[in-house]
N, C-alpha and C positions, 0 to 999 in steps of 0.2 A: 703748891708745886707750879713752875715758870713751866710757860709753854715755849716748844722749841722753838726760835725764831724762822719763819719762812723762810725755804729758799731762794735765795734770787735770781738763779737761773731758771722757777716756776713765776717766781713773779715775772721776770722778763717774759716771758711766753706768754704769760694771761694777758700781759696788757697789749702787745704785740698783736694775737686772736684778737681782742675788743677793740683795736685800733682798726682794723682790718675788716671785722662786722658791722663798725659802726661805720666806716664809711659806705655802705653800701644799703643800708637800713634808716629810715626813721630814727627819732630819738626814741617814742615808745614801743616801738618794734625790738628795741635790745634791754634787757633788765639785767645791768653790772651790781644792783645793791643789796647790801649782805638779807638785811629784810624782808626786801622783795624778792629775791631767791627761794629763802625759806618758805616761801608758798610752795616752792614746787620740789620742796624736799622728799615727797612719797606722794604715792597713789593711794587708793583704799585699802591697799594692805600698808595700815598703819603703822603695824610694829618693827617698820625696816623705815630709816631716814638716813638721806644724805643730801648734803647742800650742793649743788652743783657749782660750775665754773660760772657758767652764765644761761640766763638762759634768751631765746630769740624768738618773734612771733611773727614769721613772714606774712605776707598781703597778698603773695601771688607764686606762680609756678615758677616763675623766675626770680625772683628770690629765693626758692628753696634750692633752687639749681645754684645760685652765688653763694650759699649761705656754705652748701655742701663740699663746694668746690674749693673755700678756701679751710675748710675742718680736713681735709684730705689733704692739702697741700703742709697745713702744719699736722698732720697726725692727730687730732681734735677727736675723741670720741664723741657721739652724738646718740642722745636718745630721745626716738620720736614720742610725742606723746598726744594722743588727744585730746578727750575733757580727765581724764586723771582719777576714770571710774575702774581700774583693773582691782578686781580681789587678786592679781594672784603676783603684784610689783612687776607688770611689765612695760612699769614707767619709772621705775626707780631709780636717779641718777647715778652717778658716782663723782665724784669728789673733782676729777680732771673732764669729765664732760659737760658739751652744751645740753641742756633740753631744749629741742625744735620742735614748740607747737604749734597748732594748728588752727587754735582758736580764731584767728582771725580771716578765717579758709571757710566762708559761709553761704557762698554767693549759690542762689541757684541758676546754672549756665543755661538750662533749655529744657523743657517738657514734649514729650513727643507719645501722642493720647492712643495715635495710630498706631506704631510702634511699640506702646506701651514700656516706654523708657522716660527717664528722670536722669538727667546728668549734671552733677554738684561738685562745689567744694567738699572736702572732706570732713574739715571743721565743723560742718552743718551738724546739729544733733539726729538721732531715729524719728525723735516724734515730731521735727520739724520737716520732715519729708513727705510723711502722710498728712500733715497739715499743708502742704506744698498740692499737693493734689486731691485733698478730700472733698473737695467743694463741687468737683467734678466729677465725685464717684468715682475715685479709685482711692487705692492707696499701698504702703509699701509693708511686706509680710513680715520681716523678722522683728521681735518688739521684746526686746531683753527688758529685765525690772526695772532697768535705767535708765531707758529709753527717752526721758524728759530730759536727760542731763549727758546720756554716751555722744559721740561723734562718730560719725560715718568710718573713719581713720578707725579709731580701736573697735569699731565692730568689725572689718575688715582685716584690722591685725587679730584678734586673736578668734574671725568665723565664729561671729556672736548668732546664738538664735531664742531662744524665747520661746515662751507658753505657748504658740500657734505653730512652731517648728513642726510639730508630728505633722500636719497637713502639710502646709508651702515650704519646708527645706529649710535650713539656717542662712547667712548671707551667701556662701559661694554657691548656693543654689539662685539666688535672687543677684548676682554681679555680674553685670553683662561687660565690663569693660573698665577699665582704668588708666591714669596718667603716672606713670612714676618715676620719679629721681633716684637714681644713682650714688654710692658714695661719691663717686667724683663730679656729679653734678652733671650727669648723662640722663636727659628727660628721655624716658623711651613710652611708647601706647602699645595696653596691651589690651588685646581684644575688640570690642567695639558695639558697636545697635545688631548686632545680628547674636544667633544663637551660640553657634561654636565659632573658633576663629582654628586656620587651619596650622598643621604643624604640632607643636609639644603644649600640653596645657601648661602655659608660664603664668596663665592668671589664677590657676586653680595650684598651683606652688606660691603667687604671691599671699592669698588668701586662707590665713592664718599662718603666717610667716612670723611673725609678733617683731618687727620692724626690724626684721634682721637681712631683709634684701635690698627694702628701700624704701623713702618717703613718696607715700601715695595722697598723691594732691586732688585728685580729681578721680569723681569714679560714675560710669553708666550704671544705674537700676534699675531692675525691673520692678514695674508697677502691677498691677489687677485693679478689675472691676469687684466694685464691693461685693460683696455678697445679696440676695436678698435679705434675707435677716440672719438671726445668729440668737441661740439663746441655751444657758448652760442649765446643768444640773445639780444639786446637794447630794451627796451620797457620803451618809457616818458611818462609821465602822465600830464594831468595840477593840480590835488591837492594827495594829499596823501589817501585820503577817495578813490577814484576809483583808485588806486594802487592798495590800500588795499580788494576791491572785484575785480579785476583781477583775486590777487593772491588766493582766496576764490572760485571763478570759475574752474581756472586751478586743484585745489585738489579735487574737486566735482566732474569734469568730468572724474577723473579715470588715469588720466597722469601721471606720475612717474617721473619729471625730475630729476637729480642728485642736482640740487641747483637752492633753489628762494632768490635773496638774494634783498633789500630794502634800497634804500638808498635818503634820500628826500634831496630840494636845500642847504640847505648849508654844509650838506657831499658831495655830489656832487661837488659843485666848488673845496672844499677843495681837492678834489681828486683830480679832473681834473686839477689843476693850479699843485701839487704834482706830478702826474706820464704818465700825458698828456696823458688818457686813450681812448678820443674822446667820454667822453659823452656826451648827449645832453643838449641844456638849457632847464629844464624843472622843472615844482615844483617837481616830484618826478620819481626812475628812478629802473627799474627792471632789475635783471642780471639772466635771464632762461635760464639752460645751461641742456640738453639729451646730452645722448652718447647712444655708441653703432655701428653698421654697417653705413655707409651712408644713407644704406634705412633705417635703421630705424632712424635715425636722421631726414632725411627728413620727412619721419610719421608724429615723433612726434611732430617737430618744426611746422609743418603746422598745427595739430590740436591747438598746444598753441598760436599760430599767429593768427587763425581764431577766440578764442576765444577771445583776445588781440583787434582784428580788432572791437569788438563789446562793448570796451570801449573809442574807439575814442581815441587812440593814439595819442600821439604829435610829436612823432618819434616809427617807429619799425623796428628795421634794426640787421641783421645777421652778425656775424663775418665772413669774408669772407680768412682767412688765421690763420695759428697759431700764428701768431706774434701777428695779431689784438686781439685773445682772451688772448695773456698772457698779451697784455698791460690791457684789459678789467679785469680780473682776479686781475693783479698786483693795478689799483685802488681799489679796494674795498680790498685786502689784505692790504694795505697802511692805509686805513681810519683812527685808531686809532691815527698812527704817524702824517697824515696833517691835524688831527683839534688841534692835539697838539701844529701842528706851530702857530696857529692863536689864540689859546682860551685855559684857564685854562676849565677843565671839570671832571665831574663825570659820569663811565660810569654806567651804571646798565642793569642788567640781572633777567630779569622775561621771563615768558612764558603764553601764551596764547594761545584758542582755537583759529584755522585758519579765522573762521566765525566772529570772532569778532574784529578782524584785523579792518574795517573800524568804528567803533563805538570806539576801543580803543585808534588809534590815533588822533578821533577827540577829546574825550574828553584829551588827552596830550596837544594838542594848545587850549585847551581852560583852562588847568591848567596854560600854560605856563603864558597865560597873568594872570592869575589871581599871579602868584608868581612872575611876574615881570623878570624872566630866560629865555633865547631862550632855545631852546630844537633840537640838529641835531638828527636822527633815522636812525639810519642802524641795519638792523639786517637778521637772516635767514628767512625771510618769509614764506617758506614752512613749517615749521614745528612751526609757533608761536613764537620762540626765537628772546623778544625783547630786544635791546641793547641802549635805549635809551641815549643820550649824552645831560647832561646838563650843561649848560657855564655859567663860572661864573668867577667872579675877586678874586682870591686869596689874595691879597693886600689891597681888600677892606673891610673893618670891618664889618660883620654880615653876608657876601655872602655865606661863608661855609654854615653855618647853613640854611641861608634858600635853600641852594639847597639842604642840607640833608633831609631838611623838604620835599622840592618837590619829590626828590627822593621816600620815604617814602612813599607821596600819590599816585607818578607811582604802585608801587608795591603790596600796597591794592587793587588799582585798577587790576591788573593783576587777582589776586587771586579772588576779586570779581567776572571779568570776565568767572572764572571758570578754571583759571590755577594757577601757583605758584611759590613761591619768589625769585625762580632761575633754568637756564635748564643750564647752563655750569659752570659757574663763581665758585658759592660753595656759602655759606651763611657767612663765616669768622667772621670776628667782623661786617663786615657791615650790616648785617641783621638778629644777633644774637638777638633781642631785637622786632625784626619785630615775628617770630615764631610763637608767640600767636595768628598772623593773621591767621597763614592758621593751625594749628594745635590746637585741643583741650589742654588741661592741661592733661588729661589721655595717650592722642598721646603721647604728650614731656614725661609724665613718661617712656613710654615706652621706647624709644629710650632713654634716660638718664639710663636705667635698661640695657640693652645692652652694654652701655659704664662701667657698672661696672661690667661687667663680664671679658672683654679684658683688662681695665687699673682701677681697683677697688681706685685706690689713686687720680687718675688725673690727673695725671702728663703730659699725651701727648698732646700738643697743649691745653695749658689752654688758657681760657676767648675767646671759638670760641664754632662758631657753636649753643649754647641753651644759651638763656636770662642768663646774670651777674648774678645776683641774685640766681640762679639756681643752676649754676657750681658753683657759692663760694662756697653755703651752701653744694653741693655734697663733694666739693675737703675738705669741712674741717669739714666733719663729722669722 
């Protein structure tokens, strides 16, 4: 079968746009080859690709501002992207847009120890931030499983937080300030070194926007002083339902650990066989880590053990040196990579009240069987953030879909249970079409009214975030 020949009043445009980019860019600042395109065909939600027009990797604020300005002037859809770790495609091109990344946006502009602020490019990765300050006893709080590899940018688009979030907050608790562009290439600052800034929170609307108001080039953090020490706990379970009211317990009683994190048997082995963490054999397995003095470590750990003791444990045992908690640590950082050694999957990100943790993962194994999917669970327990992982065969014909299907019912279920269709991930394309769950039709006006005040055309990050149907009919009124 012949393919239709191009049009050439699309090719006239493309090369018009690249004539247009490239004078204003580097030669490796603009990537026109069909090849090198294809690298930035999808993010980590793999099973959606498309090759974009071109894509562009600005050097500075002013470039994003020129890069923007001429996409606006020819109608050039643009999607930002950072390092191109989203599970949920909210870096997935389309066929007529540029991707604008940001990788080359690494610089760090200024440390201020007094103030306890870090002000960077946004390119920069998570774990290159605390490495930016840890030498001086500080460092920076939210530390998603990606963290070796995310960038400031997509922690920020889609208000990433991490195993430590129950304590310090996810990012928009820790973003004191940012630089941002415009569709049309209007730099505005929002925020700054101080606490609140006065007027409408425009940076707590920027923050988790999922790069639907604008490219954010530069962003203030707040830092902390380390901790004195920090050191976690093993707690096995025999089923996931008494996990699950442990971790319901331990937040009732008033305790504050730094991270509950949940990981049932078959994330476990997968771990365990991946980074020899010494977890136990158990159906299900808790990582409760305080910091703070010794004494209060010792406090705390004892009231969370004593409450622990009264679910009948299958193991509960204390790390007893640093090595032992980073190999502990380094498992559950690892999770996503060693279930990917063993099983195609899809992960998913909802959130749920604490209380409803044992109700909610029964009725998950009891989908499971009904869609015929295993289901592995790790997620941050303390705070709700479920991360549920569903396996499935790639290979095999109709798998995708019914796990999309499964997926789908996770997430009504969440929202039923009185939480909502994601705490880190973002909503991307993958649960663009879910929204109508948890949002009325006046809700989604509202927030669709919002977007046409920052990008009135639609051009940033088209076909994310609100129902298809939705954004057509916005971008092409």
């Amino acid at each position: 079968m012949e393919m239709p020949a191009p049009d050439p009043a699309v090719l006239a445009r493309r090369a018009r746009v690249l004539s247009r980019l490239g004078a204003i860019l580097p030669a490796e600042a603009l990537i026109s080859d069909e090849a090198e395109r294809r690298a930035y065909e999808c993010d980590a939600l793999t099973a959606y690709r498309c090759v974009p027009m071109a894509v562009v990797l600005p050097g500075s604020t002013e470039e994003v501002a020129a890069i923007l300005r001429i996409c606006h002037e020819e109608g050039v859809p643009v999607v930002p992207r950072g390092a191109g770790t989203s599970l949920a495609g909210g870096a997935l091109p389309t066929e007529d847009s540029i991707i604008l990344g940001v990788a080359r946006l690494r610089a760090v502009l200024e440390v201020d120890y007094a103030d306890r602020i870090i002000r960077v490019q946004t390119g920069i990765t998570n774990l290159a931030v605390t490495g930016e300050v840890e030498g001086d006893g500080f460092f920076y709080a939210p530390d998603p499983s990606s963290q070796l590899a995310c960038a400031i940018a997509g922690n920020i688009a889609m208000n990433s937080g991490g195993a430590h979030c129950l304590k310090y907050g996810v990012t928009t608790n820790n973003l004191l300030g940012v630089t941002m562009v415009l569709m049309d290439g209007t730099v505005v600052e929002l925020g700054g070194a101080h606490l609140d800034a006065a007027g409408y929170d425009l940076l707590g609307l920027v923050c988790g926007s999922e790069g639907q108001l604008g490219v954010v080039t530069e962003a203030s953090l707040r830092i902390l002083p380390k901790p004195e020490g920090a050191r976690p706990v093993l707690m096995g379970f025999d089923s996931n339902e008494v996990a699950g009211a442990c971790v319901s317990d331990i937040i009732k009683a008033g305790v504050l650990p730094v991270a509950i994190e949940f990981m049932d048997r078959p994330c476990i082995r997968a771990c365990e066989d991946f980074a020899k963490a010494g977890y136990p054999d158990c159906e299900a397995l808790l990582i409760v880590e305080v910091e703070g003095s010794e004494a209060e470590i010792d406090e705390q750990l004892g009231l969370i053990m004593q409450i622990a003791r009264r679910h009948n444990p299958v193991e509960l045992r204390e790390s007893q040196s640093e090595g032992e908690s980073k190999k502990i640590w380094l498992g559950r950082k690892s999770a996503f990579g060693a279930m990917g050694q063993i099983n195609d999957y899809m992960c998913l990100d909802g959130t749920i009240p604490v209380s409803s943790l044992p109700f909610v993962l029964r009725r998950i194994g009891e989908m499971s069987r009904e869609f015929g999917l295993d289901v592995a669970n790790v997620f941050h327990a303390g705070d709700g953030n479920m991360h549920p992982l569903i396996l499935f065969d790639a290979n095999k014909p109709g798998d995708l879909e019914r796990c999309e299907a499964f997926g789908a019912e996770i997430l009504k279920l969440c929202v039923e249970a009185g939480g909502c269709l994601t705490g880190e991930h973002g909503v991307g394309i993958e649960k663009r079409d879910l929204m109508a769950v948890q949002f009325a039709p006046e809700d989604l006006e509202a927030q669709m009214r919002v977007k046409d005040v920052f990008d009135p055309e639609w051009l940033l990050n088209p076909a994310k975030v609100f129902p298809l149907a939705a954004s057509a009919a916005r971008r092409a009124a």
